[in-house]
MARMILUM-52667 format. One record per residue (C-alpha): residue in one letter; x, y, z. Coordinates in pm, 1 decimal. Last residue first. Example, Ala and Ser with C-alpha at 12.3 -4.5 7.8 and 13.67 -1.06 7.14 Angstrom:
2
@aa->S&u->1367.0&v->-106.0&w->714.0
@aa->A&u->1230.0&v->-450.0&w->780.0
This chain:
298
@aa->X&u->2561.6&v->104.1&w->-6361.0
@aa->X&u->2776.2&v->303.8&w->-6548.0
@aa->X&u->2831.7&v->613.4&w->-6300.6
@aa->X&u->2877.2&v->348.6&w->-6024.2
@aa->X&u->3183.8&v->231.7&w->-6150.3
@aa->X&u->3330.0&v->565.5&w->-6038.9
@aa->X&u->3316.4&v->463.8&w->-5719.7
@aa->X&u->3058.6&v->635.5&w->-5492.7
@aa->X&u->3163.5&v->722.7&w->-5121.4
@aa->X&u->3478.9&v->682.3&w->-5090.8
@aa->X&u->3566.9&v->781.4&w->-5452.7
@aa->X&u->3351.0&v->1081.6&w->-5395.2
@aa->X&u->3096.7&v->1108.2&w->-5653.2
@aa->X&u->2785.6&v->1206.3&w->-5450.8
@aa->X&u->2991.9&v->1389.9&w->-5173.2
@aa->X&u->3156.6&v->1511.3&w->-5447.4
@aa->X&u->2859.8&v->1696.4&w->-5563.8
@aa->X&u->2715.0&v->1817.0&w->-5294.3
@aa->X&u->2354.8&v->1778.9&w->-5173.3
@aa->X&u->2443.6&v->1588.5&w->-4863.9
@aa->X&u->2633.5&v->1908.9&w->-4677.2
@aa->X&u->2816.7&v->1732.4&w->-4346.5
@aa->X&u->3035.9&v->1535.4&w->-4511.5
@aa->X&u->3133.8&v->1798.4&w->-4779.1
@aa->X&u->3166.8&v->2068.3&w->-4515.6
@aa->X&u->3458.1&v->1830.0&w->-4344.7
@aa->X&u->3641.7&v->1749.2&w->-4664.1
@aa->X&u->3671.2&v->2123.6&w->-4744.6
@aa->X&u->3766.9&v->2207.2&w->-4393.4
@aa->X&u->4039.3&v->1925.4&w->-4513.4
@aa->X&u->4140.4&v->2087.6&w->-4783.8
@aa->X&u->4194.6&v->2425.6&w->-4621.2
@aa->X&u->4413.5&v->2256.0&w->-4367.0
@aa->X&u->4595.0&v->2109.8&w->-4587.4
@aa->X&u->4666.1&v->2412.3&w->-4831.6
@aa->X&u->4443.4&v->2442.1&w->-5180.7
@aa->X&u->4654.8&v->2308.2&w->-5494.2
@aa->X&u->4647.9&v->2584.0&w->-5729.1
@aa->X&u->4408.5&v->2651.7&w->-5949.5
@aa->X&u->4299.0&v->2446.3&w->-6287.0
@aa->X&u->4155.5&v->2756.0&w->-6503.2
@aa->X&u->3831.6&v->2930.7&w->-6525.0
@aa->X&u->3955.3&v->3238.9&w->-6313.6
@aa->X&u->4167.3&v->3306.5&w->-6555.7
@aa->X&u->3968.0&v->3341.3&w->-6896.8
@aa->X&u->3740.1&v->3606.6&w->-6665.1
@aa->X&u->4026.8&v->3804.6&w->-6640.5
@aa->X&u->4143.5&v->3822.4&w->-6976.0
@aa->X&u->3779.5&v->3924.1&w->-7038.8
@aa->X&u->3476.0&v->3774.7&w->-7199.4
@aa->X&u->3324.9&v->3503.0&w->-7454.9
@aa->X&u->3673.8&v->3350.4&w->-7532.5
@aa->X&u->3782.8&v->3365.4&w->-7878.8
@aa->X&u->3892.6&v->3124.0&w->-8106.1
@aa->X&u->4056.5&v->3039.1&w->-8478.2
@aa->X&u->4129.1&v->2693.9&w->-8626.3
@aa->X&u->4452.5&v->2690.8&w->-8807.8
@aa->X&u->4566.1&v->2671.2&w->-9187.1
@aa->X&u->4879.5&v->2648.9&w->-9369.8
@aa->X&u->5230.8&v->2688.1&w->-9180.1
@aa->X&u->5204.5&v->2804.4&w->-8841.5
@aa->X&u->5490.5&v->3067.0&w->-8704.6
@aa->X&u->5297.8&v->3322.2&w->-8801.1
@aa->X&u->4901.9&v->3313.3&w->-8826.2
@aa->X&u->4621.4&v->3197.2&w->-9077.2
@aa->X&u->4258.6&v->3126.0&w->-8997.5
@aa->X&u->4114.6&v->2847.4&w->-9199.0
@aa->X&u->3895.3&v->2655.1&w->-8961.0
@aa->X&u->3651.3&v->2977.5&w->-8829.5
@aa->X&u->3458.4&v->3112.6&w->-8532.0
@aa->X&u->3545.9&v->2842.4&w->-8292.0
@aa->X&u->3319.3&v->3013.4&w->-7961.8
@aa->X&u->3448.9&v->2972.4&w->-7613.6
@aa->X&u->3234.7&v->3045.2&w->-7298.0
@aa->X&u->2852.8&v->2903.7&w->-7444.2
@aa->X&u->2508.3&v->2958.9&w->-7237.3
@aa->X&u->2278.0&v->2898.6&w->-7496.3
@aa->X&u->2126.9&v->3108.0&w->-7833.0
@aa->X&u->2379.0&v->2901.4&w->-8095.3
@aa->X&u->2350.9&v->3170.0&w->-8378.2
@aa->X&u->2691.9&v->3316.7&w->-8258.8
@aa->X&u->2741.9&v->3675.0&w->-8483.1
@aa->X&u->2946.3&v->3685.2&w->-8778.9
@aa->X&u->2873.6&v->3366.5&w->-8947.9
@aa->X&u->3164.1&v->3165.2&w->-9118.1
@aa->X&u->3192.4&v->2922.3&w->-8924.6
@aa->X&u->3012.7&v->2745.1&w->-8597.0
@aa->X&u->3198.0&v->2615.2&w->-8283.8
@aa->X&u->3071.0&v->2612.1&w->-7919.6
@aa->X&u->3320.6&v->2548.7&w->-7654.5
@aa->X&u->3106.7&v->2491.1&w->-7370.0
@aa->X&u->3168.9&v->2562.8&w->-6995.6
@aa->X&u->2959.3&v->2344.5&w->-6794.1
@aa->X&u->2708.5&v->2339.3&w->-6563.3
@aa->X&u->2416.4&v->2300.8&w->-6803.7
@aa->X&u->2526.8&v->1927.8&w->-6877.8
@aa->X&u->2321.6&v->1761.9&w->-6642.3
@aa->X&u->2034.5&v->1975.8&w->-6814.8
@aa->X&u->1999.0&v->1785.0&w->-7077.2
@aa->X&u->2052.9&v->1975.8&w->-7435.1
@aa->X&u->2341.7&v->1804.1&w->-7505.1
@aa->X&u->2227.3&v->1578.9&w->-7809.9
@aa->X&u->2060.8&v->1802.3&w->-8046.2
@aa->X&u->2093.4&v->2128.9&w->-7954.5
@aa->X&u->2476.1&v->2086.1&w->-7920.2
@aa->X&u->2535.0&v->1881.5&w->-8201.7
@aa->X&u->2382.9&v->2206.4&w->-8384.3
@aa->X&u->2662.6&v->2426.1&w->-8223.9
@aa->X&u->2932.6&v->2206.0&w->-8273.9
@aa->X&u->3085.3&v->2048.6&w->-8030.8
@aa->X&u->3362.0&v->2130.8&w->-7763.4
@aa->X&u->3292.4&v->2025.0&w->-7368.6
@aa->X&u->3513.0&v->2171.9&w->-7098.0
@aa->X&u->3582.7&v->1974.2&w->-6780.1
@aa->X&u->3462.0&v->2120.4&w->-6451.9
@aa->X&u->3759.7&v->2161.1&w->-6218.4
@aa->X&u->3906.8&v->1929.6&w->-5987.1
@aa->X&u->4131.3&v->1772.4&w->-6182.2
@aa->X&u->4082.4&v->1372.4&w->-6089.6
@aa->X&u->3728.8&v->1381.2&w->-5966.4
@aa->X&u->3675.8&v->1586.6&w->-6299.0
@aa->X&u->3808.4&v->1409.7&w->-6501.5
@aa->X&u->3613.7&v->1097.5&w->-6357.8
@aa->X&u->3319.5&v->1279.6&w->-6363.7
@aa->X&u->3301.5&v->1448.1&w->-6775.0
@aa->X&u->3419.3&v->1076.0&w->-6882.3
@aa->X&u->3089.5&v->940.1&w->-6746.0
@aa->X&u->2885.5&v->1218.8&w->-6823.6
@aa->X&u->2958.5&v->1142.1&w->-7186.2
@aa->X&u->2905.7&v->783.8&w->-7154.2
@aa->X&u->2536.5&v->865.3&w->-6956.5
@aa->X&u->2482.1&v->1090.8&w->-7230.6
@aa->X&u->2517.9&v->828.0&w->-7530.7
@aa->X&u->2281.8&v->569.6&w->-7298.4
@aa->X&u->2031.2&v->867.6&w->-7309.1
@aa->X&u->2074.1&v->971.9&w->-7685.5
@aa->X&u->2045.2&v->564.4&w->-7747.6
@aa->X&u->2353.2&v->405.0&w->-7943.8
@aa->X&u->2315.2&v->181.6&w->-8193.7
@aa->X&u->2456.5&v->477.8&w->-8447.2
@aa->X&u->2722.2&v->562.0&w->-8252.6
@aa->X&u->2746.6&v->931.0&w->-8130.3
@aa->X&u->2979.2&v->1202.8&w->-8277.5
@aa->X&u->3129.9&v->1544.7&w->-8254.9
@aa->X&u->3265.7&v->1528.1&w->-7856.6
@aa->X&u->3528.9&v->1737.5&w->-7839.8
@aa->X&u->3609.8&v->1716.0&w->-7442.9
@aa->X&u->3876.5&v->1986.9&w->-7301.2
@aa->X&u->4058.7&v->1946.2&w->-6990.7
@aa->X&u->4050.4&v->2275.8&w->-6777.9
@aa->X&u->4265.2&v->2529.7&w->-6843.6
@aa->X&u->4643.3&v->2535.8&w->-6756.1
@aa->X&u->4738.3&v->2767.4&w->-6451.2
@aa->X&u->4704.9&v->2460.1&w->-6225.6
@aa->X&u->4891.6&v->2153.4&w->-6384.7
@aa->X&u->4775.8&v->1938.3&w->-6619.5
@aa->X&u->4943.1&v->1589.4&w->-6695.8
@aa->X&u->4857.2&v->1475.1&w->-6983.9
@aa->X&u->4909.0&v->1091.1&w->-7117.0
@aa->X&u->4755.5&v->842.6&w->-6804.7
@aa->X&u->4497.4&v->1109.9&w->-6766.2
@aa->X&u->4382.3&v->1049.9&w->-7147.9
@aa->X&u->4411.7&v->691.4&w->-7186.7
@aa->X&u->4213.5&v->675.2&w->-6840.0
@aa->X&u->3908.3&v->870.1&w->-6963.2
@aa->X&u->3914.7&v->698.1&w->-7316.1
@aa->X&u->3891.5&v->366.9&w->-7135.5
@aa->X&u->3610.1&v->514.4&w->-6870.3
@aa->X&u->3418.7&v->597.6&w->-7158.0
@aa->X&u->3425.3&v->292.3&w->-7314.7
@aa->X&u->3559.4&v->278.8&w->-7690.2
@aa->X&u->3410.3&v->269.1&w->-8023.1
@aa->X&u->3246.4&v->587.6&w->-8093.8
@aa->X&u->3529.5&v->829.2&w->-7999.1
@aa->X&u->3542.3&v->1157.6&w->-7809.7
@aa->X&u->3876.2&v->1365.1&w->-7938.0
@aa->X&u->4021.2&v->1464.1&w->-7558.9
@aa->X&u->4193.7&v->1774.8&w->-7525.4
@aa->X&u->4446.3&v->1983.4&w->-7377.8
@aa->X&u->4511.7&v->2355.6&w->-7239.1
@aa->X&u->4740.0&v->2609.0&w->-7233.3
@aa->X&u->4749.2&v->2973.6&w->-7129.7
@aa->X&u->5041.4&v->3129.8&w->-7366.0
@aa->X&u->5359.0&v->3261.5&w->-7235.1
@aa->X&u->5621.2&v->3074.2&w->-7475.7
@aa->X&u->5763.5&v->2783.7&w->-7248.7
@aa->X&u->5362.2&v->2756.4&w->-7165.0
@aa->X&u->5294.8&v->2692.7&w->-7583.6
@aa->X&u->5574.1&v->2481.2&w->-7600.0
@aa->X&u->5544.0&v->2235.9&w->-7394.6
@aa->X&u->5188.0&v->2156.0&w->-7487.7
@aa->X&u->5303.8&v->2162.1&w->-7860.1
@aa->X&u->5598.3&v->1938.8&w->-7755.0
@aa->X&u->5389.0&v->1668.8&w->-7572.4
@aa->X&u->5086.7&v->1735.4&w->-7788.4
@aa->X&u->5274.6&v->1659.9&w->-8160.2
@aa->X&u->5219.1&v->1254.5&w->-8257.1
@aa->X&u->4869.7&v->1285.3&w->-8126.7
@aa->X&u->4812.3&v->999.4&w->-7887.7
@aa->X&u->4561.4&v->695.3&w->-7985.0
@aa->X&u->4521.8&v->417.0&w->-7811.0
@aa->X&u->4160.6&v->501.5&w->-7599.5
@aa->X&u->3968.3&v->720.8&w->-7823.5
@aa->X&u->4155.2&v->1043.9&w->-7985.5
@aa->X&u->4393.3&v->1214.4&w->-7754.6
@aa->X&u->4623.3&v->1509.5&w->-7680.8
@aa->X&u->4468.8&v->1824.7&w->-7937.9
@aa->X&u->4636.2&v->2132.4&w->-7790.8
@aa->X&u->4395.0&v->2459.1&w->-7679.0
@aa->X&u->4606.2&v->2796.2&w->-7734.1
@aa->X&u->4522.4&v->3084.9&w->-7542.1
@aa->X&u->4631.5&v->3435.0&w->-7516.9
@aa->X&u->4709.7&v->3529.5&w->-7903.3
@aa->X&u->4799.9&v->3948.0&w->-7852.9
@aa->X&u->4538.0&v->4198.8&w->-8025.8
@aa->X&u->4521.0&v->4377.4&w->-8302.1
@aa->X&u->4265.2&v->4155.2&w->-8502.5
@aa->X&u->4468.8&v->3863.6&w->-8434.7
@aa->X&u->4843.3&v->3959.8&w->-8359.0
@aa->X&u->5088.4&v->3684.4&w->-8377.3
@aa->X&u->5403.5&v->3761.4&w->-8181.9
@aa->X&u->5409.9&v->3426.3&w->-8016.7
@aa->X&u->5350.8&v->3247.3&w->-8364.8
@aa->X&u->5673.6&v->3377.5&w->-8468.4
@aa->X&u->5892.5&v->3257.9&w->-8176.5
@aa->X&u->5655.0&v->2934.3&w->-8223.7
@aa->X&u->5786.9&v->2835.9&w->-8507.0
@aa->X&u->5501.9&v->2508.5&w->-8524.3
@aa->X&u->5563.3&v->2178.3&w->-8742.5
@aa->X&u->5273.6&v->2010.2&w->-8818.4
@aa->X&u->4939.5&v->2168.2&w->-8805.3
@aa->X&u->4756.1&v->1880.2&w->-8883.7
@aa->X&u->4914.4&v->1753.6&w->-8584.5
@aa->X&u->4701.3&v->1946.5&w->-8376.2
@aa->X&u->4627.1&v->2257.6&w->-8304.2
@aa->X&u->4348.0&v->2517.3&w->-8109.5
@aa->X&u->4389.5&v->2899.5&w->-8171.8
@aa->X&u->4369.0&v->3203.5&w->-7929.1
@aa->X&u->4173.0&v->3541.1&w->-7864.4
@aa->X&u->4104.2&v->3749.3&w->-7603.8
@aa->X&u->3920.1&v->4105.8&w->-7676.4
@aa->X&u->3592.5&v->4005.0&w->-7816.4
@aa->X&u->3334.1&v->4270.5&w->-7956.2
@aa->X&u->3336.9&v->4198.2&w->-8328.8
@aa->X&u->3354.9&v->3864.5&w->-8491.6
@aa->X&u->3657.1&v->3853.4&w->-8731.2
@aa->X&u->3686.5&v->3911.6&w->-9098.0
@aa->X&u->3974.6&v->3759.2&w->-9296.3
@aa->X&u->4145.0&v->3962.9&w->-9484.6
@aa->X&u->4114.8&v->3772.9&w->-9837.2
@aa->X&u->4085.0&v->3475.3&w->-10018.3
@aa->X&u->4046.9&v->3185.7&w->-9754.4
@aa->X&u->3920.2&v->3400.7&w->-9519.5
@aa->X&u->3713.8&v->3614.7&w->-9703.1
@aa->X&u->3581.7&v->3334.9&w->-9884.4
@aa->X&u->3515.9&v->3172.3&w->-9551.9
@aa->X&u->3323.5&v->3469.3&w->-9429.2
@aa->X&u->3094.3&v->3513.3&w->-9742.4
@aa->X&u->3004.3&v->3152.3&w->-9671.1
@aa->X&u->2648.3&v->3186.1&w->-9703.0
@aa->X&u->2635.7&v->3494.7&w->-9943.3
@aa->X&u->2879.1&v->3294.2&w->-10195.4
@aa->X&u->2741.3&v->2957.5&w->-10275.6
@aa->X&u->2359.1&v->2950.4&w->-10244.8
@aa->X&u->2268.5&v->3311.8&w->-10263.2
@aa->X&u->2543.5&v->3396.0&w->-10490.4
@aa->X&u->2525.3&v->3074.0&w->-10735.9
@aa->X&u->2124.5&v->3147.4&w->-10743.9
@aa->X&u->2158.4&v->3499.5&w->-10838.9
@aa->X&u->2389.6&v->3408.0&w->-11138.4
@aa->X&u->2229.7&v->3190.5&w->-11268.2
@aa->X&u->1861.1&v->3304.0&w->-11283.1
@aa->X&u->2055.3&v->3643.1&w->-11477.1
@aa->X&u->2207.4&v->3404.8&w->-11699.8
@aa->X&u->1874.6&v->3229.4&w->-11739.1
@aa->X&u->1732.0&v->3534.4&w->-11821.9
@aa->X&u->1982.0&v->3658.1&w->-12027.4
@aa->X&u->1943.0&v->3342.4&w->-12213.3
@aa->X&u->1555.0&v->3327.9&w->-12243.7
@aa->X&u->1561.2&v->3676.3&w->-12410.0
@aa->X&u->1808.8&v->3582.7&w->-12653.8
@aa->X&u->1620.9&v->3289.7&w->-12760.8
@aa->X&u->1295.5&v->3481.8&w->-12798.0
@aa->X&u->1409.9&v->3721.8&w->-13016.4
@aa->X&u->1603.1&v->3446.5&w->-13222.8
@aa->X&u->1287.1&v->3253.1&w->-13256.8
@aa->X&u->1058.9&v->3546.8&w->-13366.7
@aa->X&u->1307.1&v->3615.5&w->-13696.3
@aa->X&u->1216.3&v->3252.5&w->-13860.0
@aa->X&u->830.7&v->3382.0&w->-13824.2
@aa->X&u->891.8&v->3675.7&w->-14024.3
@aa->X&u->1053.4&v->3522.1&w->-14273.0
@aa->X&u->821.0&v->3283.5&w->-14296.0
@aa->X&u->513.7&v->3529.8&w->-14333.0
@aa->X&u->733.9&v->3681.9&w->-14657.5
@aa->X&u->765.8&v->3349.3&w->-14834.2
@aa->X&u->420.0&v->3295.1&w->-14763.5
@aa->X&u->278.9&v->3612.0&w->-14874.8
């Protein structure tokens, strides 16, 4: 009886084993898709496969830099995204207040020598002013009207920093663009950036570049005009990988954003005369006759 009752039990263990490892195969294997595939399904696709674009928008176009390297830009010119034509293509110019990107001045060329709508941008950094990194950046790009408006990515804030001392920087750089261009600078962040430190209201008037991957509808619930849907898109002409854009709304509306041309004398100085006259306006209250941009700081 006891040789036969240990048989027995030495059979039990093997039952159970089994049992345990299809269930932790099973545990496995439903934890590595919910944690690692389901939430970037999208990037897989895009790194592995066709990549899967956000449905609805009809004018798409890329921003590069450096990372990019060398650009064929006869090929990227016939680049179809999602059957339709690249319009826009957003160049990286400056990071802080010393460095410019080794590519802008022929990537900027380039892209209006090869019928896109242009623009350039400004890589916020911790550890400069913003009226430094506002300078370096006018003193290096020279919009013209057709381009779009000058493009903040702003992705960081110092550490010893206050959110309301980090704003008033921000808003800093935003004005004396702005004075200079005369058109409401763009901001770029990421989505949850956005919520966190750009919430104020003194940023509501403008356009945002929102970006947030591998989801295939915008989870950021604000006001946004561009949206960076993915960082590994691939196109012609552009060896490796390249962010990938769309503009929230028609060719149209893409065109009325941009720098315009230079209004006529006498229309500028109309211009001049409502603004003396209306003391709510904006450039009355940051008119370098009136306000200089020191002022901003203070």
């Amino acid at each position: 009886m006891k040789v036969k009752a240990g048989k027995a039990r030495g059979k039990t263990p093997a039952v159970v084993w089994g049992a345990l490892t299809v269930a932790a195969a099973v545990a496995y294997a439903w934890a590595f898709y919910s944690f690692f595939v389901e939430p970037f399904g999208f990037r897989w696709r895009a790194l592995y496969g066709d990549p899967a674009y956000p449905k609805g928008f009809l004018v798409h176009g890329i921003d590069i830099s450096h990372h990019q390297g060398k650009i064929d830009w006869k090929k990227l010119s016939n680049a179809m995204i999602d059957r339709n034509t690249l319009t826009f293509v957003m160049v990286k110019a400056t990071e802080g207040s010393d460095f410019l990107d080794d590519c802008f001045k022929e990537n900027f060329q380039k892209a209006r020598e090869y019928g896109f709508i242009r623009g350039a941008y400004h890589y916020w950094s911790t550890i400069s002013t913003a009226r430094e990194q506002a300078s370096f950046f006018m003193d290096n790009v020279q919009l013209e009207a057709g381009d779009l408006p000058p493009m903040l990515d702003v992705e960081t804030k110092a550490d010893n920093m206050s959110d309301e001392d980090f704003q008033m920087e921000l808003l800093g750089w935003l004005h004396i663009v702005e004075d200079k261009y005369h058109v409401k600078p763009i901001i770029y962040t990421y989505y949850k950036f956005k919520e966190r430190y750009l919430k104020d209201e003194r940023f509501d008037p403008y356009p945002f570049w929102i970006a947030h991957y591998y989801v295939s509808d915008m989870q950021y619930g604000g006001e946004w005009k561009f949206w960076q849907h993915t960082d590994v898109g691939r196109l012609p002409g552009i060896k490796g990988f390249v962010d990938l854009d769309i503009y929230n709304g028609s060719r149209f509306g893409l065109e009325k954003l941009l720098i315009p041309e230079e209004a006529p004398p006498d229309t500028l100085m109309m211009e001049v005369d409502s603004l003396e006259t209306d003391s709510t306006s904006f450039y009355e209250e940051n008119d370098s006759d009136t306000q200089s941009p020191d002022a901003i700081f203070d």
